[in-house]
VEXDREN-2710 file (C-alpha; in Angstrom, 1 decimal):
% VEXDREN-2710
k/r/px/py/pz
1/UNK/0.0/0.0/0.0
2/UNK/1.1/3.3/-1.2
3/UNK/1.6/6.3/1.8
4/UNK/-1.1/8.8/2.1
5/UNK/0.0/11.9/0.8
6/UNK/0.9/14.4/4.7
7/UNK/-2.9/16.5/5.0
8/UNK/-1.0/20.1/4.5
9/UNK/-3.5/22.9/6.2
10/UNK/-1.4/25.8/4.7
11/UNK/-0.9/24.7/1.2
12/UNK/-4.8/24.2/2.2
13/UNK/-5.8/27.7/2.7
14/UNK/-3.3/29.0/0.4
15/UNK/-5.2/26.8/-2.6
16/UNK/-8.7/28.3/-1.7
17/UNK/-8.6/30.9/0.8
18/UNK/-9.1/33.2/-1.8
19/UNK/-12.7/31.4/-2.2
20/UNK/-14.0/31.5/0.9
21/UNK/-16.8/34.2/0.2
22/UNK/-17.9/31.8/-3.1
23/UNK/-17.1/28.8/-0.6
24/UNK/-19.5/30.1/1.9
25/UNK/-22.3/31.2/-0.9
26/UNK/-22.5/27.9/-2.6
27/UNK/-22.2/25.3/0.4
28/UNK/-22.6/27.3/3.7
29/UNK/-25.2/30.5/3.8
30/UNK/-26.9/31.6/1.0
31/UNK/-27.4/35.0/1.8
32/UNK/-24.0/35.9/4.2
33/UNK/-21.9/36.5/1.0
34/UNK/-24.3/39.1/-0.5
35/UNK/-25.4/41.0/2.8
36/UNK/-21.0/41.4/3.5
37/UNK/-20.6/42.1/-0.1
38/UNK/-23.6/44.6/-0.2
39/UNK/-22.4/47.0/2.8
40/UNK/-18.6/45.9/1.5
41/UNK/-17.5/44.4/4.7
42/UNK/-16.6/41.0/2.4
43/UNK/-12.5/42.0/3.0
44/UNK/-9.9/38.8/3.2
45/UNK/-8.1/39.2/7.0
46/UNK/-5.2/37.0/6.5
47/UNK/-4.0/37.1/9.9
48/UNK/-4.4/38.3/13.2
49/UNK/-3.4/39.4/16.6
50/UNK/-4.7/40.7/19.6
51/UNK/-7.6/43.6/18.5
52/UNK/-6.4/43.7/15.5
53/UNK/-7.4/41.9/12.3
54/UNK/-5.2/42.7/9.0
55/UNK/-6.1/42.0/5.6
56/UNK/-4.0/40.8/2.5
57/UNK/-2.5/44.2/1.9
58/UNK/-1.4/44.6/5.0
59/UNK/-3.6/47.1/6.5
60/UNK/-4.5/46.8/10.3
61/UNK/-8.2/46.8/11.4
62/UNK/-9.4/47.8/15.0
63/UNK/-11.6/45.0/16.2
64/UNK/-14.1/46.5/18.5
65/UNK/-16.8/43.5/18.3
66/UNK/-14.2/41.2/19.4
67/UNK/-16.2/38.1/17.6
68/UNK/-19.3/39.0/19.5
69/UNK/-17.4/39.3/22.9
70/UNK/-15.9/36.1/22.3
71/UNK/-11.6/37.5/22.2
72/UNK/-11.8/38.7/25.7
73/UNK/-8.1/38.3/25.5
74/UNK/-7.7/39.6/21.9
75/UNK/-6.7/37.0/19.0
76/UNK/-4.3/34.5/19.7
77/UNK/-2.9/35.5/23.1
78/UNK/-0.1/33.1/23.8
79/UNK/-1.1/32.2/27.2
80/UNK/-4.0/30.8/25.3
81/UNK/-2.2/29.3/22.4
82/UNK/0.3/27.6/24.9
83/UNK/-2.5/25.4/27.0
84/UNK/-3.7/24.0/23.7
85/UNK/-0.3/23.4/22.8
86/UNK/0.2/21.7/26.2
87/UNK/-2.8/19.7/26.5
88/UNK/-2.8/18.4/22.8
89/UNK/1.4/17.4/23.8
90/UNK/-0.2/15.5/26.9
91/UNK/-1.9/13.1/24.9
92/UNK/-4.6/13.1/27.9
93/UNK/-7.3/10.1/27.6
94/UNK/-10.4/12.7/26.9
95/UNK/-13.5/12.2/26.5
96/UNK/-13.8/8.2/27.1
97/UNK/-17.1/9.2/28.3
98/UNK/-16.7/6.6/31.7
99/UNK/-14.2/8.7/33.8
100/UNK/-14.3/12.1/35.6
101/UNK/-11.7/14.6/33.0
102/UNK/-9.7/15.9/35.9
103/UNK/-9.6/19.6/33.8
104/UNK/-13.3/19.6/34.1
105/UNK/-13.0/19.5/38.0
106/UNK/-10.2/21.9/38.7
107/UNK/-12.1/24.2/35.7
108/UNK/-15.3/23.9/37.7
109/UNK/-13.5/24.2/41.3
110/UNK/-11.9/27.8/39.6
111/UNK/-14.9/29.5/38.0
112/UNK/-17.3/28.5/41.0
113/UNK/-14.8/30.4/43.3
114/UNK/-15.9/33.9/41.3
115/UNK/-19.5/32.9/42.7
116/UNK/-19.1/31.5/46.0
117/UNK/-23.2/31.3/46.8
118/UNK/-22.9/28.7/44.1
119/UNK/-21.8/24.9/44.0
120/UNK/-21.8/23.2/40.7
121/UNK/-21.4/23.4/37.0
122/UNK/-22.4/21.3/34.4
123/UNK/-20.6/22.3/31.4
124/UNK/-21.7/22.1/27.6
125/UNK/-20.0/23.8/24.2
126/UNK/-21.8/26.6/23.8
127/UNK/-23.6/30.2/25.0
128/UNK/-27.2/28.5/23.8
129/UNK/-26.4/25.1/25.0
130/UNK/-25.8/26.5/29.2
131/UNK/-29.2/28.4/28.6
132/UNK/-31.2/25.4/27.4
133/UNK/-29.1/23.5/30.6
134/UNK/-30.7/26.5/32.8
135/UNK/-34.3/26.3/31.4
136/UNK/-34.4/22.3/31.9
137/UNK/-33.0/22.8/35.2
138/UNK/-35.6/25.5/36.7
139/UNK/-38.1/23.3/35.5
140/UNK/-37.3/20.2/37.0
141/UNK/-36.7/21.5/40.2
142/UNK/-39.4/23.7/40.4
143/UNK/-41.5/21.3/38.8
144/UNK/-43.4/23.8/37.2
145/UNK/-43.6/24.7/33.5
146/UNK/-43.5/28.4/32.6
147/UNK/-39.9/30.3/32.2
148/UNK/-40.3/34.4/32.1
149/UNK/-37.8/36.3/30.0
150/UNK/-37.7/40.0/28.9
151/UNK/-38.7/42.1/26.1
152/UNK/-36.0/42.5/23.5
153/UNK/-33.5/39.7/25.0
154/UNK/-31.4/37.4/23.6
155/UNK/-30.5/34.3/25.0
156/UNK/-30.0/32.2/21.9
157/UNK/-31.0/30.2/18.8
158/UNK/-32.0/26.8/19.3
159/UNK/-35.2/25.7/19.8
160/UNK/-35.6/26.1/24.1
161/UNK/-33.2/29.5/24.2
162/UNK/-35.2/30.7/20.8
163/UNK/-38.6/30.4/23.5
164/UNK/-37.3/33.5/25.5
165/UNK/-36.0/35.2/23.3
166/UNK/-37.5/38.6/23.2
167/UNK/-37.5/39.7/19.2
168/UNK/-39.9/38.5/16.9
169/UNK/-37.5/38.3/13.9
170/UNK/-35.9/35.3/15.5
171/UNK/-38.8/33.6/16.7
172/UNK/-41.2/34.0/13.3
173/UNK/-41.9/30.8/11.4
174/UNK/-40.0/28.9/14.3
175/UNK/-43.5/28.1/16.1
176/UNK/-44.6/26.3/18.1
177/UNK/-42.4/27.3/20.9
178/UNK/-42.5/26.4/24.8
179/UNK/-45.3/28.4/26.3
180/UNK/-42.7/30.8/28.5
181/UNK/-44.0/34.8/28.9
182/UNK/-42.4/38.0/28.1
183/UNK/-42.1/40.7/30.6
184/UNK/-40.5/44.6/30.0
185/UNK/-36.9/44.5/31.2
186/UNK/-36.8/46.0/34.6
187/UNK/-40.2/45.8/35.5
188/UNK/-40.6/44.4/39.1
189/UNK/-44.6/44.7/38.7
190/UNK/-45.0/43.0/35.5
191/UNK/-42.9/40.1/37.2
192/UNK/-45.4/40.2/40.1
193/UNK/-48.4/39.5/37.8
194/UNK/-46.8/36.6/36.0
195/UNK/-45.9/35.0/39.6
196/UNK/-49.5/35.6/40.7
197/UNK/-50.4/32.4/38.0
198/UNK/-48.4/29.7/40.4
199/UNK/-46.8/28.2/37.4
200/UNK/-43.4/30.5/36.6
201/UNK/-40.4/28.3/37.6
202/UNK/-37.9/31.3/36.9
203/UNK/-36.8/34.4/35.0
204/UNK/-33.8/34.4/33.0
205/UNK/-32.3/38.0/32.4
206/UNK/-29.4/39.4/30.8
207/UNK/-27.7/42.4/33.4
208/UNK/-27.1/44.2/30.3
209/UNK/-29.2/43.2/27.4
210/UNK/-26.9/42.5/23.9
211/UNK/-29.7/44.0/22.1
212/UNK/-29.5/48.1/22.4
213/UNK/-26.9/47.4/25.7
214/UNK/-30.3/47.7/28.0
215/UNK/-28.7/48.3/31.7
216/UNK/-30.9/47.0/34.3
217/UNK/-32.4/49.2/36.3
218/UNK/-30.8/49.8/39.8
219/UNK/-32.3/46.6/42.6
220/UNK/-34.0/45.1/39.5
221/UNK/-31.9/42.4/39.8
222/UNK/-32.3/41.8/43.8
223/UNK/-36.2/42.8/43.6
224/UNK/-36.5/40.1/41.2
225/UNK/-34.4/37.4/43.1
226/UNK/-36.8/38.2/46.2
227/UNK/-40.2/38.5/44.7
228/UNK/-38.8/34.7/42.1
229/UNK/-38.1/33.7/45.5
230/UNK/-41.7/34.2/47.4
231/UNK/-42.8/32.2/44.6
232/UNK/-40.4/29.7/44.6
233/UNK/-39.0/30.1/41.1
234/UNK/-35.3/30.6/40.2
235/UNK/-33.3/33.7/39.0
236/UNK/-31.3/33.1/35.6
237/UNK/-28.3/35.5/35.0
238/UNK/-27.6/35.2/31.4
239/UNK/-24.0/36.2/31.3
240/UNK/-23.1/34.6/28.0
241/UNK/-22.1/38.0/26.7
242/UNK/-21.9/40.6/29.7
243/UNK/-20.2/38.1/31.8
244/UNK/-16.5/37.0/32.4
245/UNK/-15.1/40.4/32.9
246/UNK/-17.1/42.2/30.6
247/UNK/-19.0/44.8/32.6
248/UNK/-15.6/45.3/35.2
249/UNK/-17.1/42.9/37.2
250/UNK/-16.3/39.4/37.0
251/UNK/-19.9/39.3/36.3
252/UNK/-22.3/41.8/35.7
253/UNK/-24.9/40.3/38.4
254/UNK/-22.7/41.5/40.9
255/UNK/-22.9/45.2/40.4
256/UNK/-26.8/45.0/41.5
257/UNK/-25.8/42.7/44.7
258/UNK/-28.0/40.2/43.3
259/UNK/-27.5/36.5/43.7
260/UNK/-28.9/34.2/41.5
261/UNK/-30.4/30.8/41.4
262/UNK/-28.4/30.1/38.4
263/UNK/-25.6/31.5/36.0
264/UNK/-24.7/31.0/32.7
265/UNK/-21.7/31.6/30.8
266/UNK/-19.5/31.0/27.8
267/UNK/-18.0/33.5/24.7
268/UNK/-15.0/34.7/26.8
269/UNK/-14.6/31.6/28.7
270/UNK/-13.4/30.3/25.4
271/UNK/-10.2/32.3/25.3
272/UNK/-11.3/32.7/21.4
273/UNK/-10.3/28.9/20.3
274/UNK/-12.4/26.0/21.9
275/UNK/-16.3/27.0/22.3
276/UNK/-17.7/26.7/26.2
277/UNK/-20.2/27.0/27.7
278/UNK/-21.2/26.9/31.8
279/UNK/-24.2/26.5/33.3
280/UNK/-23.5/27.0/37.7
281/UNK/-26.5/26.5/40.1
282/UNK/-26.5/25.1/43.8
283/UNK/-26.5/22.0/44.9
284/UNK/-29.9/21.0/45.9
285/UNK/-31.1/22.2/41.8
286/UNK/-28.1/19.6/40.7
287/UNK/-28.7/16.9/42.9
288/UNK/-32.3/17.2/42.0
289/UNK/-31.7/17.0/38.6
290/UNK/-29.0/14.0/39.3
291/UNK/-31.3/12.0/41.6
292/UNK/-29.8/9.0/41.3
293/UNK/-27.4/6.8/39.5
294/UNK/-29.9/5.8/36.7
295/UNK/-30.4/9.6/36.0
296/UNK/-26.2/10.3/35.9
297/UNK/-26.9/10.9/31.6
298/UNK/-30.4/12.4/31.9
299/UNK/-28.9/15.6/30.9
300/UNK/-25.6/15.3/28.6
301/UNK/-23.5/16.4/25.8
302/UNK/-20.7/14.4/24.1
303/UNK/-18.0/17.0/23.9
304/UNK/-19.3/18.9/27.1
305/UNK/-16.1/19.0/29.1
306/UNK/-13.5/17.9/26.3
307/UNK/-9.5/18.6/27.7
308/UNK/-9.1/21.6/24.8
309/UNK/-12.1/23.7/25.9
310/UNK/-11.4/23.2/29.8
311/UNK/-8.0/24.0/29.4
312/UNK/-8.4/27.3/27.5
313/UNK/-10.8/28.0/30.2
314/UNK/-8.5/27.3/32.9
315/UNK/-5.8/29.6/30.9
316/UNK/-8.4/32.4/30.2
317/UNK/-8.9/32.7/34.4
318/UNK/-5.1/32.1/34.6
319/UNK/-4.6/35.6/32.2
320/UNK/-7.0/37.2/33.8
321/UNK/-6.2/37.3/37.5
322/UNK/-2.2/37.3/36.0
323/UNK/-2.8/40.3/33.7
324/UNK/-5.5/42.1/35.8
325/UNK/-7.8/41.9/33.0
326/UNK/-11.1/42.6/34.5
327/UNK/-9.7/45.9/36.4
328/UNK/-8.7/47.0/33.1
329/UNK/-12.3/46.2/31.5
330/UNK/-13.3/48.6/34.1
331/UNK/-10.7/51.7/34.0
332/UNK/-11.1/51.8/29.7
333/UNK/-14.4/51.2/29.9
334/UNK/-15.1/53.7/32.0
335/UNK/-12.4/55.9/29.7
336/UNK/-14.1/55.4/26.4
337/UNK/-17.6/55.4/27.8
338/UNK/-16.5/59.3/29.0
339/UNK/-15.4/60.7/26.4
340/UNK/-17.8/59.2/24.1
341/UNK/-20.1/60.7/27.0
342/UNK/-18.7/64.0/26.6
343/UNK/-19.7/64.7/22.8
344/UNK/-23.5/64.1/23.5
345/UNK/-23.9/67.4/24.0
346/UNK/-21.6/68.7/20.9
347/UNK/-24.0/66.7/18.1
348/UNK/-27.6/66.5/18.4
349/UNK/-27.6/63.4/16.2
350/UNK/-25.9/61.3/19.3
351/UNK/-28.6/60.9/22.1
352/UNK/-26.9/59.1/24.9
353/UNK/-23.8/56.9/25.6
354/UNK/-24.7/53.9/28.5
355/UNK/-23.0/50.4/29.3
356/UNK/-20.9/49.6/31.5
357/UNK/-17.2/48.1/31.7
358/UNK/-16.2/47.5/27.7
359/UNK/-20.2/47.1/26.4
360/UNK/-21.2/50.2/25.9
361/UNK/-24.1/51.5/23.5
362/UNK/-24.1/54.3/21.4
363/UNK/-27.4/55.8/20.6
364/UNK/-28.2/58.1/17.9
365/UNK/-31.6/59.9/17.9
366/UNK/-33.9/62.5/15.6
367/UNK/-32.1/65.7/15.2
368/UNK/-33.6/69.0/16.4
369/UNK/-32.2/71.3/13.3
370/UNK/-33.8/71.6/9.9
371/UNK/-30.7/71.2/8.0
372/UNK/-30.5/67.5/10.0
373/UNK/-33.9/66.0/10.0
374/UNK/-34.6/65.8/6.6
375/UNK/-31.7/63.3/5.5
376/UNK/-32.6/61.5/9.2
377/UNK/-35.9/61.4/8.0
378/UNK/-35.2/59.8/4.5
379/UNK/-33.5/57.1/6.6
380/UNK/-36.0/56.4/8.8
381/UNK/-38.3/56.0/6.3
382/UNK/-36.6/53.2/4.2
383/UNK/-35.3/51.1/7.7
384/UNK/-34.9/52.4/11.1
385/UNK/-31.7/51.7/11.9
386/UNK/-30.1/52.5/8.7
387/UNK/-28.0/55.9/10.3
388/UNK/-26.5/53.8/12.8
389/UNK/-25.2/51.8/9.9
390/UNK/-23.4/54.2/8.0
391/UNK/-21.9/55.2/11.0
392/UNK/-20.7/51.8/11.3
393/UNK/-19.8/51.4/7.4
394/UNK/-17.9/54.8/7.9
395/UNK/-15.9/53.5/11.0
396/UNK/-14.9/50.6/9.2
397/UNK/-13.9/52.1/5.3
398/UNK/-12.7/55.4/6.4
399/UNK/-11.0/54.2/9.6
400/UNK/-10.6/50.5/9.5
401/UNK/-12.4/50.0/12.5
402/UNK/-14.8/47.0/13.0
403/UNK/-18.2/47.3/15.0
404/UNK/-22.2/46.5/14.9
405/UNK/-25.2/47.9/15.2
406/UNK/-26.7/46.6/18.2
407/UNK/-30.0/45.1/16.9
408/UNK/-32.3/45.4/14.0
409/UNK/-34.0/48.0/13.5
410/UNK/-31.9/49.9/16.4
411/UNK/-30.3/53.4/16.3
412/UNK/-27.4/51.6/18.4
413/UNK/-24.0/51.0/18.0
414/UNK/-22.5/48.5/20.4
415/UNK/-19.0/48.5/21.4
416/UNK/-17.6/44.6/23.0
417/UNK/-14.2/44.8/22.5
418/UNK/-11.1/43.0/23.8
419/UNK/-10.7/43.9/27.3
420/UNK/-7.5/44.4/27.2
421/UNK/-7.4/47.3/24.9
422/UNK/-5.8/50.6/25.8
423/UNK/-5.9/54.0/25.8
424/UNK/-4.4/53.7/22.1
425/UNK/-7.4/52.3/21.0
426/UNK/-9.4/54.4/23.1
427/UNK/-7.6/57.3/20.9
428/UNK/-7.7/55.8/17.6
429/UNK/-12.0/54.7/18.0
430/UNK/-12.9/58.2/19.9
431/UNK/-10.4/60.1/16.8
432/UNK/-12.2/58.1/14.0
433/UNK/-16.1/58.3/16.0
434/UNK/-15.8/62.2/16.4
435/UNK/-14.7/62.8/12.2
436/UNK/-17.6/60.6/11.6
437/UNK/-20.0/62.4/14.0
438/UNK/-18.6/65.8/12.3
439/UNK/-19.1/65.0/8.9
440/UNK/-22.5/64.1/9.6
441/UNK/-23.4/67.0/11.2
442/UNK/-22.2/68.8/7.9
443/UNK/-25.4/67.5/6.3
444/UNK/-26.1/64.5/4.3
445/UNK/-22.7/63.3/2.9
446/UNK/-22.2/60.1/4.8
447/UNK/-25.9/58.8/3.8
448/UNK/-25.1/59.4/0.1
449/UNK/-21.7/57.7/0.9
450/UNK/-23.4/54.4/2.1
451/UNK/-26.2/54.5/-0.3
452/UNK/-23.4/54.9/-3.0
453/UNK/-21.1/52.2/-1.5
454/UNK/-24.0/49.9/-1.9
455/UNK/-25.5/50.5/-5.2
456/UNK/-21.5/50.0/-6.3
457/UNK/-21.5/46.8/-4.7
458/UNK/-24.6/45.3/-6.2
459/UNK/-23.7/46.8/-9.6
460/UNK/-20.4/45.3/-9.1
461/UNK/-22.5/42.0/-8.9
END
């Protein structure tokens, strides 16, 4: 028998890397080639490193959505890239599915020591998969049905997460869903009602909603836990993308002096390589979930716990407390989220600043002068939320800087970058944010820009 040819990954992406946008439209997503190529955001990174992403001719690109929070450390940190390293060298026996993975214990023992009122974690491989872990586990220990969640959250895609999320654009067509109830975010009295009905077995909130970067309001969090509790129901945190540093907390529960039932998290915990996700409670929800040895699989997941994500885990805490990374979320957070504070009053098209930490919205609103409203106007009229995209298609081809708008249909920008950025990137975003803002306050130049941009791109089609 003849030797297989040595599989070559470089000579790989060097063959078809050029492809990937064709690639992605003919096997992958129909439609994520033409919405990139449409707003012109289809570039070819090559390579990158910490926030930065750089593209085949060498130009750098400020990341500030950091892979929807996920490069809490940046790209490629080499604290990160050296426990992969390490555990793939160790040759470890993982996942033989009939033994306790010791880095899933010592992970677990770790991340429950950042919430002490808890005492467990069962751990899956993503975000979506610690909030469906969360849902089942209310239920069965409540034993009652009905999960409340709030207006305009998001908590996930598959089918159980998909049943509290808050937006209609993800839920249509995806009926029937599980019969769970939607409350405004921060309202203690609409909470009240839906307890009234005896079959709520929790409420799952984000801190800070993704979707606009919705701060809860002051004690919402502790009012909740206390009024869940009369009831007894079960407090969700959804921390999936506030959490693990984030907010400059390690989580962004914490800031409210709230304690909940239960915890999710994942993104960050990643270290931007191996996908995690953690779902912590206390002990009495686990054990009765667990009740006994013929329920040890009742709930499972095949590469819940595998060596590679538990190690980058363990190396992501490990940078963190080493590099102070969560006091430094907190200190540029609270840098950039002041002096993007401080030009609210300088352009009447920016109507408020908020977040906390490194999440931090950007709001834009209808502006009070003639000369203004009209070409705000135009855009409202063909899709609200349109100004806060050519802000962001500005950002990125004038200034090489990568964000999002928050939502659809949202006059939001929200900023997730790495958390440890510094004040070089708070100069470069706040430098290329304020030409932006003042070329848009010159009239209705950067409209015609993006509406030009794209009718070049689908002519270019």
């Amino acid at each position: 028998m003849g030797t297989a040819e040595q599989f070559d990954l470089r000579a790989l992406i060097d063959q078809q890397g050029a492809q990937r946008y064709q690639l992605q439209s003919k096997y992958v997503n129909p439609q994520l080639q033409r919405m990139l190529h449409a707003i012109g955001f289809d570039k070819i990174y090559t390579h990158a490193e910490g926030p930065y992403l750089y593209d085949q001719d060498g130009a750098d690109y400020l990341d500030m959505l950091a892979g929807f929070g996920v490069f809490s450390l940046g790209r490629h940190h080499p604290a990160i890239r050296q426990a992969l390293h390490d555990v793939l060298d160790l040759g470890l026996a993982d996942l033989t599915q009939f033994d306790a993975p010791p880095l899933a214990g010592i992970l677990a023992q770790r991340l429950l020591a950042k919430v002490p009122h808890l005492d467990r974690v069962y751990f899956g491989n993503s975000g979506t998969e610690a909030v469906e872990t969360a849902l089942k586990f209310a239920r069965f220990a409540t034993g009652k049905p009905r999960i409340l969640y709030c207006r305009h959250a998001f908590h996930g895609l598959t089918t159980g997460s998909l049943s509290v999320n808050g937006e209609a654009d993800f839920r249509r067509g995806f009926d029937p869903l599980l019969p769970d109830s939607g409350i405004p975010f921060g309202n203690l009295a609409a909470l009240q009602r839906e307890l009234r009905r005896g079959d709520v077995a929790g409420l799952i909130v984000e801190p800070i909603q993704g979707k606009g970067v919705a701060v809860a309001p002051p004690g919402f969090l502790a009012g909740a836990a206390e009024l869940l509790h009369e009831h007894k129901a079960l407090l969700i945190a959804d921390e999936v993308q506030c959490g693990v540093g984030r907010t400059g907390d390690f989580f962004a529960f914490e800031h409210d002096q709230a304690k909940p039932d239960i915890v999710t998290a994942a993104k960050a915990l990643s270290g931007g390589y191996v996908p995690v996700g953690a779902t912590m409670g206390p002990d009495w929800v686990f054990k009765k979930v667990f009740s006994s040895m013929d329920r040890v699989l009742v709930h499972d997941s095949t590469f819940g716990s595998n060596a590679q994500a538990m190690a980058v885990g363990l190396a992501t805490l490990h940078t963190f407390e080493r590099e102070g990374t969560v006091a430094n979320a907190r200190a540029i957070g609270d840098l950039l989220r002041t002096r993007l504070a401080d030009l609210v009053d300088r352009y009447e098209l920016l109507a408020d600043v908020r977040g906390r930490g490194l999440m931090i919205g950007i709001e834009f609103g209808r502006p009070s002068s003639w000369k203004l409203r009209g070409p705000w106007t135009a855009l409202q009229a063909a899709r609200k939320g349109l100004f806060a995209q050519t802000v962001v298609h500005a950002l990125f081809h004038r200034h090489r800087i990568l964000t999002q708008v928050s939502g659809d249909h949202l006059e939001v920008i929200k900023l997730i970058p790495p958390l440890n950025i510094g004040e070089r990137e708070v100069d470069r975003f706040v430098g290329a944010f304020t030409e932006v803002m003042d070329d848009a306050h010159r009239g209705s130049g950067l409209m015609w820009e993006f509406g030009k941009s794209m009718l070049s791109q689908v002519r270019a089609r």
